[in-house]
C-alpha positions as CSV (number, residue, x, y, z in Angstrom):
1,X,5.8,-14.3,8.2
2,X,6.2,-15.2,12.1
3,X,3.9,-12.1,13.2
4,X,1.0,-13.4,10.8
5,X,1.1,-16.8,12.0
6,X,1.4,-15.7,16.1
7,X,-1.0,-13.3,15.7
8,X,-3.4,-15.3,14.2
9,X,-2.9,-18.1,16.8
10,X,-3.2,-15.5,19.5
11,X,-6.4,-14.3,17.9
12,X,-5.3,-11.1,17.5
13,X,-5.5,-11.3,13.4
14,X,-8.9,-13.0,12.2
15,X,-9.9,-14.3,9.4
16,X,-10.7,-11.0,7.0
17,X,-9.4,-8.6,9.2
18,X,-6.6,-6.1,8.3
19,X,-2.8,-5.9,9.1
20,X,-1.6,-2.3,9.6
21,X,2.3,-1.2,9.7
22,X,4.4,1.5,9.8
23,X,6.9,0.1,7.3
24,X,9.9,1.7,4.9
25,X,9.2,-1.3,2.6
26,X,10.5,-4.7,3.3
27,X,8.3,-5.9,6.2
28,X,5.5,-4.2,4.5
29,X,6.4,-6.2,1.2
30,X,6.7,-9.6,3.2
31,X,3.3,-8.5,5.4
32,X,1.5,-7.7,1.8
33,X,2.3,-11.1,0.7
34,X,0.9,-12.9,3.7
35,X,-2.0,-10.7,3.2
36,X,-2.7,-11.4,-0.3
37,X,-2.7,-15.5,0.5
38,X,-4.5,-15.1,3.3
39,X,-7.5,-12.6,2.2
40,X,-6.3,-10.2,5.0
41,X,-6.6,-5.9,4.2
42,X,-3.9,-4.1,4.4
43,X,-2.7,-0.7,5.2
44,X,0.9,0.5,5.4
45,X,2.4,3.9,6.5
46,X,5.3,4.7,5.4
47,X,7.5,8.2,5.6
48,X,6.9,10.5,2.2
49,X,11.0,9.5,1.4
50,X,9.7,6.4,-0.1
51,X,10.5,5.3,-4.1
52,X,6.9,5.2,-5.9
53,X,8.2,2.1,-6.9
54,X,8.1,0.6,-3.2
55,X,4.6,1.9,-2.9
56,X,3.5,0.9,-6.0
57,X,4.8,-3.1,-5.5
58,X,2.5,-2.5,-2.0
59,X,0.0,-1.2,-4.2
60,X,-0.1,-4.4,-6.8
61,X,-0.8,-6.6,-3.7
62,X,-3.6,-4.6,-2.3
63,X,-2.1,-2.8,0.0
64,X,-3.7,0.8,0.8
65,X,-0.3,3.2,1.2
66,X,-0.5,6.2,3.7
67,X,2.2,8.7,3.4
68,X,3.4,10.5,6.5
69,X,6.3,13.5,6.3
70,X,9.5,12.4,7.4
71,X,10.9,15.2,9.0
72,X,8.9,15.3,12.2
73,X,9.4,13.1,15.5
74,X,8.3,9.8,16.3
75,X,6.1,10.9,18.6
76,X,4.6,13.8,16.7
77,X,1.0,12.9,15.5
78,X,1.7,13.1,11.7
79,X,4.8,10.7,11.9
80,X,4.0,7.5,10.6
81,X,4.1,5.8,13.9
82,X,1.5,8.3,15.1
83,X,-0.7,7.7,12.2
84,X,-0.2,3.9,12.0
85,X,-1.5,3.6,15.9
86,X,-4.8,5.8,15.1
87,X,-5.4,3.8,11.9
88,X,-5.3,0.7,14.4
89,X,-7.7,2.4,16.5
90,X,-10.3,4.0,13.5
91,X,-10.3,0.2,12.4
92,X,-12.4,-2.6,13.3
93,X,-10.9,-5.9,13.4
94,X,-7.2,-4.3,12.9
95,X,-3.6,-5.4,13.9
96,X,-0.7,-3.8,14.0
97,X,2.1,-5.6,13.2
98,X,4.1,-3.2,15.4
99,X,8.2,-4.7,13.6
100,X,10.1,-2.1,15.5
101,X,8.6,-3.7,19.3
102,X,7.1,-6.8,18.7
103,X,9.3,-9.9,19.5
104,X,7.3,-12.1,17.1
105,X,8.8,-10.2,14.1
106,X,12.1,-9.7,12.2
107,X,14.6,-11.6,14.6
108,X,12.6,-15.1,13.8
109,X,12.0,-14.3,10.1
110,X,15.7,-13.5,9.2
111,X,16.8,-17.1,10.7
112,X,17.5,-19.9,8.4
């Protein structure tokens, strides 16, 4: 995935470090992946509206999965933007993948 790569040529993903992202699935799937090949962590927060079965495919490739309610703002503290920001900031050596504003993400990966 793009953000892997420019991340990790702008130093802001290292070698062993982890890959946060507040995700309903399919950039979480794609990041999990990367992660997997790449020995990265990874922690994903998604809203509780999620199938088990997305979570659980997270799950298979390492992923840790952090459930947030769904009915609450985006800028309430238990949304799962909130929560994905603060896991960033609790964890050393952390990126956030950040899909919804970062221009190093979906546009790029969707192109042929």
């Amino acid at each position: 995935m793009n953000v892997s790569h420019a991340a990790g040529r702008q130093g802001l993903l290292r070698p062993g470090g982890t890959i946060v992202e507040a995700t309903s699935g399919n950039t979480g799937m794609g990041l999990a992946m990367v992660a997997a090949v790449r020995g990265y962590q990874c922690i994903f927060v998604m809203p509780d509206k999620m199938s088990q079965e997305k979570i659980a495919s997270l799950r298979a490739f390492g992923a840790r999965v952090v459930t947030c309610p769904t009915a609450v703002e985006p800028d309430d503290p238990r949304s799962y933007y909130s929560v994905s920001r603060r896991i960033v900031a609790e964890t050393p050596d952390a990126f956030y993948a950040n899909q919804y504003h970062n221009p190093d993400t979906n546009p790029d990966d969707h192109s042929v």
